[in-house]
GUPABA-168475 format. One record per atom (N, C-alpha, C, O): x, y, z; residue in three letters. Coordinates in pm, whole numbers, padded with zeros to 5 digits, always signed. Example, Ala and Ser with C-alpha at 12.3 -4.5 7.8 and 13.67 -1.06 7.14 Angstrom:
<sites>
+01319-00569+00780ALA/+01230-00450+00780ALA/+01320-00330+00780ALA/+01424-00332+00846ALA/+01285-00225+00708SER/+01367-00106+00714SER/+01290+00003+00787SER/+01341+00114+00804SER/
</sites>
This chain:
<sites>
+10498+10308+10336UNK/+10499+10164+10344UNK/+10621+10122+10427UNK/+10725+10179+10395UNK/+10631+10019+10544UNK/+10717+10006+10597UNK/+10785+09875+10534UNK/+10738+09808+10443UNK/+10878+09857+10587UNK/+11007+09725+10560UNK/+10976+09620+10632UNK/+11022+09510+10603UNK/+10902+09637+10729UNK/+10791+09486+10728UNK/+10681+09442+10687UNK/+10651+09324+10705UNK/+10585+09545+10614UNK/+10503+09511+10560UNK/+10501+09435+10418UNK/+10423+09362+10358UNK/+10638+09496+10394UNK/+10695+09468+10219UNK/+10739+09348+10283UNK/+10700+09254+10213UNK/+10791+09314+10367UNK/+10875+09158+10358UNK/+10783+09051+10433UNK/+10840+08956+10486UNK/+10596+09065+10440UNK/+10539+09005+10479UNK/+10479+08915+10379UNK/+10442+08799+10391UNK/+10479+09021+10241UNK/+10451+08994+10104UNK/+10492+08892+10046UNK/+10595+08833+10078UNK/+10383+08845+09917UNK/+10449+08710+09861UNK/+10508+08815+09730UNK/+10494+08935+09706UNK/+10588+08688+09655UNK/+10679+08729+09575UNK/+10552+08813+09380UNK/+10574+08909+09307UNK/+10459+08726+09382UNK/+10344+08783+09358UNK/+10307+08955+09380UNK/+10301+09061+09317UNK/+10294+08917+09467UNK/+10213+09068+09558UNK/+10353+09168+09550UNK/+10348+09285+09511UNK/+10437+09123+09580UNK/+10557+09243+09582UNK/+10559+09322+09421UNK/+10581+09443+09415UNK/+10537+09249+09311UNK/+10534+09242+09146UNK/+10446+09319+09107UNK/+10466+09395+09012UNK/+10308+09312+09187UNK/+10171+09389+09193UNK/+10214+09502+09215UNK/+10226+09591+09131UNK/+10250+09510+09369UNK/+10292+09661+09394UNK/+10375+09756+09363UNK/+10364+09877+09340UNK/+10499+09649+09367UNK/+10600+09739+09251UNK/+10533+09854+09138UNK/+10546+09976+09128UNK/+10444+09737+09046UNK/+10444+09819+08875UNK/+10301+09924+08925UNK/+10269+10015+08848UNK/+10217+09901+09065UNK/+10134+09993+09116UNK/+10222+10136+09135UNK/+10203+10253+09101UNK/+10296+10084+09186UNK/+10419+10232+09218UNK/+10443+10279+09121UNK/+10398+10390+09092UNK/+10523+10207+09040UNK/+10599+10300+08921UNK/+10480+10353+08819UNK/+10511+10445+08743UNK/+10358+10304+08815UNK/+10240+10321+08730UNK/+10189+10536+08794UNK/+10139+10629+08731UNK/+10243+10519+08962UNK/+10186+10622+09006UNK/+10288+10719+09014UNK/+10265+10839+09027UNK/+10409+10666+09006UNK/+10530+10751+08966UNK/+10537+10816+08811UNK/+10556+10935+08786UNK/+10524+10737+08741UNK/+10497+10843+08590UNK/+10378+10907+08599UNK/+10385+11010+08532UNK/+10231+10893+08669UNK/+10169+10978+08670UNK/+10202+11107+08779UNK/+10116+11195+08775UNK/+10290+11125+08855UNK/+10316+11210+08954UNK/+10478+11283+08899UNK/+10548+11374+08945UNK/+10487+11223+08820UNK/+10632+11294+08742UNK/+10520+11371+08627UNK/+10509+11492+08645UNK/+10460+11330+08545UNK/+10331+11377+08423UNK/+10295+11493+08504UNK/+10363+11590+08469UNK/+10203+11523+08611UNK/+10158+11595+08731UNK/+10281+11706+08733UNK/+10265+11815+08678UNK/+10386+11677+08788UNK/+10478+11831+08798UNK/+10561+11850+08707UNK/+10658+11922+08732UNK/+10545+11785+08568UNK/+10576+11879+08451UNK/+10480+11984+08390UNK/+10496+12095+08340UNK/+10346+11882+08420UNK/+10241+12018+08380UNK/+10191+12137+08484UNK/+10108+12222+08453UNK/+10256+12126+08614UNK/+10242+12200+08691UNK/+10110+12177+08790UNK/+10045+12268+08842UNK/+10087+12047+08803UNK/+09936+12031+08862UNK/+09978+11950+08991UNK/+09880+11924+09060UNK/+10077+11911+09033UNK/+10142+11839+09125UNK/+10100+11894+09290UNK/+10164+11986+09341UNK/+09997+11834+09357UNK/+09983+11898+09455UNK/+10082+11895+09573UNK/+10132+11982+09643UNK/+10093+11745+09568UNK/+10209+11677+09725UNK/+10256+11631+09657UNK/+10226+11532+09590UNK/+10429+11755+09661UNK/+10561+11704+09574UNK/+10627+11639+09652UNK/+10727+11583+09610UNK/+10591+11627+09788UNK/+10657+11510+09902UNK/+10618+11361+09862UNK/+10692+11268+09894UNK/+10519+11344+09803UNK/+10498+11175+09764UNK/+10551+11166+09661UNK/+10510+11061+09613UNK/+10658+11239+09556UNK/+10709+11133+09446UNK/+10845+11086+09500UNK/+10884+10975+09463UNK/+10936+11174+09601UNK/+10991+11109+09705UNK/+10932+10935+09791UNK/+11002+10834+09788UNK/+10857+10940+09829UNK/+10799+10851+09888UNK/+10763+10721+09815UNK/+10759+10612+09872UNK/+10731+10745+09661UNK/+10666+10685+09599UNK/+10849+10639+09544UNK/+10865+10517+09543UNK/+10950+10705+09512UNK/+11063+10631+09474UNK/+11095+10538+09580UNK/+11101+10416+09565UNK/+11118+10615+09709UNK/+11204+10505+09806UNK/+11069+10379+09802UNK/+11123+10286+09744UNK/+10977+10351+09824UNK/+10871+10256+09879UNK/+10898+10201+09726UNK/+10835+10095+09724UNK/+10966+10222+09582UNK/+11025+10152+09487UNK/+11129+10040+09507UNK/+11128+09920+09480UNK/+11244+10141+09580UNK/+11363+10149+09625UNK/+11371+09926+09684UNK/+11421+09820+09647UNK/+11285+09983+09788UNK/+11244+09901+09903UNK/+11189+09771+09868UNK/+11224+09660+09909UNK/+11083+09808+09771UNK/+11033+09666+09704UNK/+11147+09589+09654UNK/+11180+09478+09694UNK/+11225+09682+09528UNK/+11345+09600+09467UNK/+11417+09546+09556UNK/+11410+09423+09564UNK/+11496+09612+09639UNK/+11598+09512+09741UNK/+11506+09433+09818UNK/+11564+09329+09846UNK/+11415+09434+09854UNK/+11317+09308+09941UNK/+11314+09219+09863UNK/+11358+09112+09906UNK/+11259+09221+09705UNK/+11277+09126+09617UNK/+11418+09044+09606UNK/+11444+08924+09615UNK/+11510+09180+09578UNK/+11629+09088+09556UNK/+11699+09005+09688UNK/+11805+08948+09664UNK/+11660+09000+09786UNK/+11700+08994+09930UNK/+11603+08824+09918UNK/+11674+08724+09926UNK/+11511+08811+09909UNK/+11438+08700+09899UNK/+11454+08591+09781UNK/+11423+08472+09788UNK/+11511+08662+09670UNK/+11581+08582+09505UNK/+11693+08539+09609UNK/+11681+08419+09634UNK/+11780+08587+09665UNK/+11906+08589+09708UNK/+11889+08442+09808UNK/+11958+08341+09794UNK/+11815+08454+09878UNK/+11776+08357+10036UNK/+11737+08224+09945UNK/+11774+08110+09975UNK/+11652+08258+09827UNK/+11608+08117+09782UNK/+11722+08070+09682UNK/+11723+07949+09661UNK/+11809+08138+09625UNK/+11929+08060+09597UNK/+12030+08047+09657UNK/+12126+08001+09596UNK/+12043+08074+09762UNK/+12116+08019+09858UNK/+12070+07911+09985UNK/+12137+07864+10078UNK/+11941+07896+09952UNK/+11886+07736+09997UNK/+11807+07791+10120UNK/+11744+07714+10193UNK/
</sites>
């Protein structure tokens, strides 16, 4: 997911995707404790594209209280 697609987003949709992520992050952490984890490169991917939502969020909280 890139850093303009996330900041094209409404504040809605960013909330959606967020708890979509972290929903696919405990199932992909679940996945390589039981050893069934195919692509251990996406729970990397799946944190930062976390990472990214939060500061986009907080970056846009930030802009609307500061006018």
């Amino acid at each position: 997911m890139k850093a303009v697609d996330v900041r094209a987003m409404t504040a809605d949709q960013l909330g959606d995707e967020l708890l979509k992520l972290k929903k696919e992050q405990f199932n992909l952490r679940f996945q390589s404790a039981t050893g069934q984890l195919d692509k251990s490169s996406r729970v990397r991917e799946v944190r930062r594209d976390i990472a990214r939502i939060k500061t986009i969020m907080a970056e846009k909280k930030s802009a609307e209280a500061n006018g």
